[in-house]
C-alpha positions in Angstrom: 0.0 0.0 0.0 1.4 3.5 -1.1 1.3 5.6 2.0 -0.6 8.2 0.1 -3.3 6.1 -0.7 -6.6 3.9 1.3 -8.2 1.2 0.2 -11.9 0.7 1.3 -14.1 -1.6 -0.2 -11.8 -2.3 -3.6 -11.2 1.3 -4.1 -8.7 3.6 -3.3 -9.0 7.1 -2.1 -6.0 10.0 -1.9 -5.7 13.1 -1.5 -7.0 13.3 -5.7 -9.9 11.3 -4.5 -10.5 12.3 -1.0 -12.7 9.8 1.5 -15.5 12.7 2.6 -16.9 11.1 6.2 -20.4 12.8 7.4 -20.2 11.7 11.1 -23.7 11.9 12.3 -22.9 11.1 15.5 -25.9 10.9 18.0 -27.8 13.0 15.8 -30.6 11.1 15.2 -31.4 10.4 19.1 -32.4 6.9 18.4 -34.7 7.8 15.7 -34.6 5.6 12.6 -36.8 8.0 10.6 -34.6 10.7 11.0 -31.3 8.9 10.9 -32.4 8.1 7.0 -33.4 12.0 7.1 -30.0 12.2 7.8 -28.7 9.7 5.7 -30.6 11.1 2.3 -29.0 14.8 2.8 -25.5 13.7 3.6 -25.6 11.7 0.3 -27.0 15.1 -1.1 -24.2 16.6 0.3 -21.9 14.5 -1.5 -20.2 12.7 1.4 -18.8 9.1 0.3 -19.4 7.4 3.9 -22.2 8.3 6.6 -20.7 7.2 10.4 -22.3 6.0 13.5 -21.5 4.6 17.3 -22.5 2.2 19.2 -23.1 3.4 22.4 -22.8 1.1 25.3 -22.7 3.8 28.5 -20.7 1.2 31.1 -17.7 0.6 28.6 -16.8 4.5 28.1 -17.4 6.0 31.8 -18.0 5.2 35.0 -22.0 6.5 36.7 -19.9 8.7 39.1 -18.4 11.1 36.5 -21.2 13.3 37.0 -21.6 16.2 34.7 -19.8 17.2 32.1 -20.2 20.4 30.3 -20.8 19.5 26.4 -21.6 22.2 23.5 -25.1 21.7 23.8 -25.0 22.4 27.7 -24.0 20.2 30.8 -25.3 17.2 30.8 -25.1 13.7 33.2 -23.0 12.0 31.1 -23.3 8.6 31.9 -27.4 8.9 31.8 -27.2 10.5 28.7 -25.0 8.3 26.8 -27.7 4.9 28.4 -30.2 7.1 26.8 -28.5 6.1 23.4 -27.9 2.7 23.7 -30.1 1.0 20.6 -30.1 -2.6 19.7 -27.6 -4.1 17.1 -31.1 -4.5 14.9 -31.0 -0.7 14.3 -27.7 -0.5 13.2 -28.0 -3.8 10.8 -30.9 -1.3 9.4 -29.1 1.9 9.2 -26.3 -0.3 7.4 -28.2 -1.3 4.8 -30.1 1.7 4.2 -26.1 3.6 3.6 -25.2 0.9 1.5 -28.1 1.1 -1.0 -27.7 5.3 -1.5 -24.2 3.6 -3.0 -22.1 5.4 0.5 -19.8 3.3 2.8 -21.2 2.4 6.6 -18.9 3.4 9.4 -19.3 2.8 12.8 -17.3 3.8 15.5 -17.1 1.4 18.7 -15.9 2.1 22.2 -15.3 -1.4 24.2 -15.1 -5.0 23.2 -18.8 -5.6 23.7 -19.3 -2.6 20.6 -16.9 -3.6 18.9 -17.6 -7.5 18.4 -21.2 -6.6 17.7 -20.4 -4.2 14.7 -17.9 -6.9 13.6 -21.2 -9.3 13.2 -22.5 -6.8 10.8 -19.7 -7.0 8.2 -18.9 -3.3 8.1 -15.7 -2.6 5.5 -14.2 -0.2 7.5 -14.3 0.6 11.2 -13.2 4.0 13.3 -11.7 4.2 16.4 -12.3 8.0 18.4 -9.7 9.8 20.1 -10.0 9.0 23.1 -9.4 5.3 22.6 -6.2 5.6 21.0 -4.8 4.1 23.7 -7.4 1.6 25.0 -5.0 -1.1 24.5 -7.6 -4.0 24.6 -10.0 -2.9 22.2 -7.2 -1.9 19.6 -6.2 -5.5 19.8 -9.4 -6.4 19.3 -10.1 -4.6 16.4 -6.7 -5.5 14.7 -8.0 -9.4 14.5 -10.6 -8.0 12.3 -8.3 -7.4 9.5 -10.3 -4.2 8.3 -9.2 -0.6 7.5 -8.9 1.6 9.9 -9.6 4.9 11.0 -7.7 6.2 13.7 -8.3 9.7 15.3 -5.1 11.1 17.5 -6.6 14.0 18.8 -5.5 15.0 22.5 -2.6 12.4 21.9 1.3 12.3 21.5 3.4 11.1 19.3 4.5 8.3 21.7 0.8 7.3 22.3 -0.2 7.1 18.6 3.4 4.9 17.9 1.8 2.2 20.6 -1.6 2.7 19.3 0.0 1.8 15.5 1.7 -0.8 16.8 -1.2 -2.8 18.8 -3.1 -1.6 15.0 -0.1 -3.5 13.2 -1.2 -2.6 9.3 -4.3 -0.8 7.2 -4.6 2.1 9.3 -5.5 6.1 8.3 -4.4 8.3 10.8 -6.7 10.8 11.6 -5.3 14.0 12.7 -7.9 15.7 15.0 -7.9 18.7 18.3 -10.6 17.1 20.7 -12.4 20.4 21.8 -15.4 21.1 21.0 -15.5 23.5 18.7 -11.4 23.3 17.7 -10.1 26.8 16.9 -9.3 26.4 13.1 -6.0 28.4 14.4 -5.3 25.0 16.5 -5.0 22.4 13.6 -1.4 22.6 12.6 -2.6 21.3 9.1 1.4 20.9 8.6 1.5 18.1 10.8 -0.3 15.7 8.1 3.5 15.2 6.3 5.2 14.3 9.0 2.9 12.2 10.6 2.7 10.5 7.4 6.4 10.4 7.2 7.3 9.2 10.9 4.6 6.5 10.6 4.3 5.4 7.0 1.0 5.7 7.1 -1.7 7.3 4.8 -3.1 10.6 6.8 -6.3 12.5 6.8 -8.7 14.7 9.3 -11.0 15.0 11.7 -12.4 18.6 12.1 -14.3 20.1 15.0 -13.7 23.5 13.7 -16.8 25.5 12.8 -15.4 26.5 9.3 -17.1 24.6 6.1 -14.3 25.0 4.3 -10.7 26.4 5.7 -9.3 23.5 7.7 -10.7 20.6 5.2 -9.3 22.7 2.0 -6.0 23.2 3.3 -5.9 19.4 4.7 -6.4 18.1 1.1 -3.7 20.2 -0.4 -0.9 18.8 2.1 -1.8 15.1 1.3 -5.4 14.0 3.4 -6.6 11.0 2.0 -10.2 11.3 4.0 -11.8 14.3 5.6 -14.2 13.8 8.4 -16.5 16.7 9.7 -19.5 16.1 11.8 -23.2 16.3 10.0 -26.8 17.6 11.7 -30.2 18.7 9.7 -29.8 22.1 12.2 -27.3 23.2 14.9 -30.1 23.9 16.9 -30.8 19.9 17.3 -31.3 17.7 19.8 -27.4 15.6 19.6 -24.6 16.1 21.5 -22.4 17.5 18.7 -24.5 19.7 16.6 -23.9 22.4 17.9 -20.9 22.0 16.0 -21.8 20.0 13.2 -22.4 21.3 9.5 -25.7 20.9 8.2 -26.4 20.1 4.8 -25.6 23.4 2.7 -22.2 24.0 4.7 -21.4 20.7 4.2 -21.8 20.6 0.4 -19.8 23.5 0.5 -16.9 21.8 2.4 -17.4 18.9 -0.7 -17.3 21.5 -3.3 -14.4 23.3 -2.0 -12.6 19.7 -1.6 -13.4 18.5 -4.6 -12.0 21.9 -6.4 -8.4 21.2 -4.8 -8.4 17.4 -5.6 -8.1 19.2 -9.4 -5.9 22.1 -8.3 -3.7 20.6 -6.8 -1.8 21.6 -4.1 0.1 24.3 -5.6 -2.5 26.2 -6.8 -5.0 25.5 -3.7 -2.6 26.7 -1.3 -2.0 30.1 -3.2 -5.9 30.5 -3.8 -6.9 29.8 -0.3 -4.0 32.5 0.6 -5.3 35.0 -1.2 -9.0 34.4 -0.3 -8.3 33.8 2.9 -5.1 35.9 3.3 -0.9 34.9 4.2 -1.9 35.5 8.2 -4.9 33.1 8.7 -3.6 30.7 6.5 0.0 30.2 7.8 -2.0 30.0 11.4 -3.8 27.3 10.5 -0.7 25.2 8.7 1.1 25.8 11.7 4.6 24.2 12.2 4.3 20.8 11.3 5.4 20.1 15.0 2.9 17.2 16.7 2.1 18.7 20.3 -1.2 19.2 22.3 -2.9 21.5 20.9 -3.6 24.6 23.2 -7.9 24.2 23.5 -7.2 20.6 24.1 -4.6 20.7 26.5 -6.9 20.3 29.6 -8.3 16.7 28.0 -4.9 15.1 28.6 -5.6 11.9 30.5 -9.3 13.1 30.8 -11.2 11.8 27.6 -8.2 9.2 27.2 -8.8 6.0 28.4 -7.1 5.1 32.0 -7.7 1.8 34.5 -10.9 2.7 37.0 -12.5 1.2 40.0 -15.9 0.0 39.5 -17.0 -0.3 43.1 -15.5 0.2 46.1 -12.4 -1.6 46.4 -11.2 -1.3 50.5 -7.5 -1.4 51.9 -6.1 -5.0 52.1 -8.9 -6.3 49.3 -7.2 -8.5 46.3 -8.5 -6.1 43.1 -10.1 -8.8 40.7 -10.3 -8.6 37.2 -14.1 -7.5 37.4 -13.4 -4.5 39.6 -11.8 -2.8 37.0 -12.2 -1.2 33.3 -10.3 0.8 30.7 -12.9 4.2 31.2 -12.8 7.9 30.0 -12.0 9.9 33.2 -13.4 13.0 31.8 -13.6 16.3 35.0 -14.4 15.2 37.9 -12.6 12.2 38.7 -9.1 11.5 38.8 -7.0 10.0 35.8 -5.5 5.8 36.6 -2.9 3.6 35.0 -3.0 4.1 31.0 -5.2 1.0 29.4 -1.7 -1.2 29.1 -0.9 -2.1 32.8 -4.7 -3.4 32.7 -3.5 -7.1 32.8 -1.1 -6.6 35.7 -3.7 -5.2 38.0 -5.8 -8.0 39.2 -4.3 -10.1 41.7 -2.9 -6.8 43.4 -3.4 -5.8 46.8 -4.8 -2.3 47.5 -2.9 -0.3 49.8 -5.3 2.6 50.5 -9.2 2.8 50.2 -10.1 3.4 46.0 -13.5 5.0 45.4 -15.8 4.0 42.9 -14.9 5.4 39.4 -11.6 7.1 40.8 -8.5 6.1 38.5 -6.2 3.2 40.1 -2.6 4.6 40.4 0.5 2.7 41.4 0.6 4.3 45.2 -3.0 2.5 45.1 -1.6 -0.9 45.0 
C-alpha cells in the first residue's frame, strides 16, 4: 500500500480522490426515521461514507463522572449516553439503508462488547475515536478483524499514537484531530499531516471540530489528506450532543465543493488560492509548524477523555483487586486519571494499599 493512498471496499482514495466522512454522531437520538433524514442529505451533500456509534454507557465512563459540560449544555453524562444505547437490529438497518444510496457504513465502537457486535455486521471499515487511542484491549481487538482503519489522534502524543500503530499492526488512516469542541481552526497545525505520514508510513487524513465549512478541510487536502471527516446535523439547533458543531447540509456541500476543487488544483494552486481568499496571516496560522504537540484548547483533556484503568466499586485497603473490579474508562472532569489501558493485565491479583473510590482512577501508590 502506497502511503498516500486507502483502500476501502476495492477502491482507493487519496488526497485526488479524498474519503468525505459525514459523522452523524448521535444526531438522530435513536430515531430511525430521522437517521435516514440524515442519511438522504448527507448523500445530497456529496459525502462518500455516513458514520455512526455504538453506544454502550458502562464501557466508556463510570455513573460517578457526574456532569460534564458539552456544546449543547451540561449534561449527566453517563445517563445520557444509556439514553443512546439502541439494539444491534438498528444499526443492521441503518447499514443497509447507507449501502443502497451507493455510501460506505462506518461505525465507530468504544469497548469489546461494541466492537464484536459491529464486527457481526460485516462493516468494510471501522473508526476508532480519540480517546481510545490508547485503549490497548479494544485496539487488539479490532486489529484481529483485519479491516481498514480509521484512527483519530486527537489529545494524543506522538508516543501514544506509535503504541496505538503498533497494537493496529497494518491498514490504518491516521486521523489528525484537536478534541475540543468547537477546535479553533488556528489550533490544527494542518502541517503536521506530512510528518505524521512520514514518521509512521502511514496514509493521513482529518477530523475537524472547527466550525469552518471549508478552511481546515481545504487546506488538509492540499498537504496530502486522503479522507476528511467533519461532523453532520439537519440544524445546529438539534437535539445531539455535537451539533452544535456540526455542518448541516448546505455547509457541508460546500466543504465537498471546495474539496473536490483542490483534488483538481492541486496543491500548488490550492494553497496560493486559499492564501489569497483567505489571506498569508490566517492561512500560515492554520498550517502551523508541522510540530505534533497538544494543541492549546485541548490541552486540559490530557488523561481526561483518554482511556485510563478505574475502579468500579468500592475496592477497600487489604482487598485482592479482581479482574471484574476494574475497566479501561474515559475519566473526563471530575474524577481523577489511573494507570494508561496497558498495565490493565497486571492489575488483578494486586493488593490495594489505601481505600479506592468507585470510578476514581487506580494509580500505582494505590496498589
Amino acid at each position: 500500500m502506497k502511503i498516500e493512498n486507502f483502500s476501502i471496499n476495492g477502491v482507493e482514495y487519496s488526497s485526488r480522490k479524498v474519503f468525505i466522512i459525514a459523522e452523524l454522531g448521535t444526531s438522530y437520538g435513536g430515531d430511525f426515521a430521522k437517521a435516514e433524514e440524515l442519511i438522504e442529505a448527507a448523500a445530497e451533500a456529496g459525502a462518500d461514507c455516513v458514520k455512526f456509534q455504538i453506544v454502550r454507557a458502562r464501557e466508556i465512563l463510570h455513573p460517578n463522572t457526574g456532569e460534564v459540560v458539552l456544546p449543547g449544555g451540561s449534561v449527566r453524562l453517563y445517563d445520557r449516553f444509556k439514553e443512546l444505547e439502541l439494539p444491534l437490529s438498528f444499526f443492521a438497518a441503518l447499514k443497509e439503508k447507507v449501502e443502497k444510496k451507493g455510501l460506505v457504513f462506518l461505525c465507530t465502537p468504544f469497548g469489546l462488547q461494541s466492537a464484536r457486535e459491529l464486527a457481526a455486521l460485516g462493516p468494510g471499515c471501522v473508526k476508532i475515536a480519540s480517546p481510545e487511542l490508547n485503549f490497548t484491549a479494544l485496539l487488539k481487538e479490532i486489529a484481529s478483524y483485519g479491516l481498514p482503519v480509521f484512527l483519530s489522534a486527537g489529545v494524543s502524543t506522538l508516543g501514544d499514537i506509535e503504541q496505538a500503530l503498533a497494537a493496529l499492526r497494518e491498514r490504518v488512516c491516521l486521523l489528525h484531530c484537536v478534541t475540543s469542541y468547537p477546535a479553533p481552526e488556528t489550533d490544527y497545525n494542518v502541517r503536521v499531516l506530512e510528518h505524521l505520514r512520514n514518521i509512521f508510513g502511514v496514509p493521513v487524513g482529518l477530523s475537524d471540530h472547527s466550525l469552518d465549512p471549508e478552511l481546515v478541510p481545504v487546506l488538509a487536502a492540499a498537504l496530502g489528506a486522503v479522507a476528511i471527516e467533519k461532523h453532520f446535523c439537519l440544524s445546529r439547533a438539534g437535539a445531539g450532543l455535537d451539533d452544535p458543531i456540526a455542518l448541516p447540509p448546505d455547509s457541508f456541500a460546500t466543504m465537498v465543493r471546495a474539496v473536490r476543487r483542490a483534488e483538481i488544483s492541486g496543491p500548488r494552486e490550492t494553497l496560493a488560492s486559499m492564501r489569497r481568499e483567505r489571506g498569508e496571516e490566517l492561512v500560515e496560522s492554520v498550517l502551523g509548524n508541522g510540530v505534533k504537540r497538544l494543541a492549546p484548547s485541548e490541552q486540559a483533556n490530557y488523561l481526561r477523555t483518554n482511556r485510563s484503568i478505574h475502579a468500579l466499586r468500592d475496592i477497600h485497603e487489604g482487598q485482592i483487586i479482581e479482574k471484574d473490579m476494574i475497566s479501561c474508562l474515559r475519566t473526563e472532569k471530575n474524577l481523577r486519571p489511573g494507570l494508561p489501558p496497558l498495565w490493565e493485565d497486571h492489575i488483578p491479583g494486586r493488593k490495594a494499599r489505601q481505600f479506592i473510590p468507585a470510578g476514581e482512577g487506580i494509580r500505582f501508590e494505590d496498589i
